[in-house]
DRENDO-1510 file (C-alpha; in Angstrom, 1 decimal, always signed):
<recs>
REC; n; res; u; v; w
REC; 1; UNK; -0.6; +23.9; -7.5 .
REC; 2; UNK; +0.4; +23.8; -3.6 .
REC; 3; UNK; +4.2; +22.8; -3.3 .
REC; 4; UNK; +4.6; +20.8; -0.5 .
REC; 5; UNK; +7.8; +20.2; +1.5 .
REC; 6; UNK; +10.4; +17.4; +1.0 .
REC; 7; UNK; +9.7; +16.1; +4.5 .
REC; 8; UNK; +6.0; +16.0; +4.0 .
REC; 9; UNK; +6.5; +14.5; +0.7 .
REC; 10; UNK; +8.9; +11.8; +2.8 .
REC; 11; UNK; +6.2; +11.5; +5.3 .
REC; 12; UNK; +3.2; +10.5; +2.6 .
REC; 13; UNK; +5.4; +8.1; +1.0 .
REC; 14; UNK; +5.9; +5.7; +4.1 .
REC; 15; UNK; +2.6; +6.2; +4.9 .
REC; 16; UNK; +1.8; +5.0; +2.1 .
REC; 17; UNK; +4.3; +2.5; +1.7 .
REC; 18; UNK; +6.0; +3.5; -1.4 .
REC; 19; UNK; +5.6; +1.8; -4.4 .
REC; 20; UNK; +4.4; -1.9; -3.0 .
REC; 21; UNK; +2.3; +0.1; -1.0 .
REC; 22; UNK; +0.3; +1.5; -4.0 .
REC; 23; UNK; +0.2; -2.3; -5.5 .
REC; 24; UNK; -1.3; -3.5; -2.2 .
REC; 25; UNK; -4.0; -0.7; -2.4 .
REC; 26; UNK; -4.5; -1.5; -5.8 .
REC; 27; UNK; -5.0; -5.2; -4.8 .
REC; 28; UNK; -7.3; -4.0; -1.8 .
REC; 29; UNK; -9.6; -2.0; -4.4 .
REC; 30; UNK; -9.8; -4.8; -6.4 .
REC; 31; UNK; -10.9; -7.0; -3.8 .
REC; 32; UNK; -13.8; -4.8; -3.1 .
REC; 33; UNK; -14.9; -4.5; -6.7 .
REC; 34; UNK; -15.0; -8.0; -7.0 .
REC; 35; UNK; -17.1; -8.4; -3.9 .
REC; 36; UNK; -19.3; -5.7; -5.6 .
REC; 37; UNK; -19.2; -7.9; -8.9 .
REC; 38; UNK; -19.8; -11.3; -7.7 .
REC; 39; UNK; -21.1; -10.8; -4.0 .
REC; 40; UNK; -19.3; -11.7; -1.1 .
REC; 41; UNK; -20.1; -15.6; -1.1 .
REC; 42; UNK; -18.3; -16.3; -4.0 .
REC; 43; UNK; -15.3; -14.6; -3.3 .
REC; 44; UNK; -15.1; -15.3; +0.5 .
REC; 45; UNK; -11.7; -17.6; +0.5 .
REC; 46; UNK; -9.9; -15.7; -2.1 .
REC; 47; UNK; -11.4; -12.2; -0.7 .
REC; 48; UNK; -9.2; -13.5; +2.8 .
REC; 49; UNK; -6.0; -14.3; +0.7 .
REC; 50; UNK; -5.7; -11.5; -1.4 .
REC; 51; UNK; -6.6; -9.1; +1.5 .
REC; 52; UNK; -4.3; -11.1; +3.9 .
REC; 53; UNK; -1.6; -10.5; +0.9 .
REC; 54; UNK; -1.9; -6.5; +0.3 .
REC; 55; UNK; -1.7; -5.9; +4.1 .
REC; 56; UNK; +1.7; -7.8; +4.0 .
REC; 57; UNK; +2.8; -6.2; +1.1 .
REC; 58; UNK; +1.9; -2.8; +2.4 .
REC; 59; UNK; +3.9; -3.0; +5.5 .
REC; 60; UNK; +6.6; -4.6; +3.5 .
REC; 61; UNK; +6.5; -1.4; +1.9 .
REC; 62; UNK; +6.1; +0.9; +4.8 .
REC; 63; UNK; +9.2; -1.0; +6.5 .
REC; 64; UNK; +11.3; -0.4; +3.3 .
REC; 65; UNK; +10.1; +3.3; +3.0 .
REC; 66; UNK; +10.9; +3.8; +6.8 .
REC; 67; UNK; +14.5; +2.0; +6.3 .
REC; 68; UNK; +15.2; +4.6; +3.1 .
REC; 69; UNK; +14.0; +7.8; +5.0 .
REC; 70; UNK; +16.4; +6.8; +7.8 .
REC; 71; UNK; +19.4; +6.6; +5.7 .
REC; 72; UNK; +21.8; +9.6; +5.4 .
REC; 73; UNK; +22.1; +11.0; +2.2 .
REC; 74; UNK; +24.3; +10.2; -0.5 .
REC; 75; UNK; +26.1; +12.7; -2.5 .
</recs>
């Protein structure tokens, strides 16, 4: 297994955005199931909200990640 460095470690997880980040991927892949499931025309309005949703969520979550890595360490 590759060992990867702390700050590149740091680096994927505001990318990412953290743990809300992985919830609004997880919404985002849902989403797209269901518009494999039930077709875009019955999902169209909730399809907007719940992608309108994750992408807030996610930069919530890259803000919060960014505001952490800029902290000084504790201890």
């Amino acid at each position: 297994m590759i060992e990867l460095s702390p700050k590149l470690k740091r680096a994927a997880r505001v990318i990412v955005g953290g743990t809300w980040g992985l919830v609004a991927w997880s919404l985002s892949g849902l989403s797209a199931v269901a518009v494999v499931l039930w077709g875009i025309k019955a999902v169209a309005i909730p399809l907007l909200m719940v992608k309108t949703a994750s992408w807030g969520i996610g930069g919530l979550g890259v803000l919060r990640e960014s505001k952490v890595r800029n902290k000084p360490p504790t201890g």
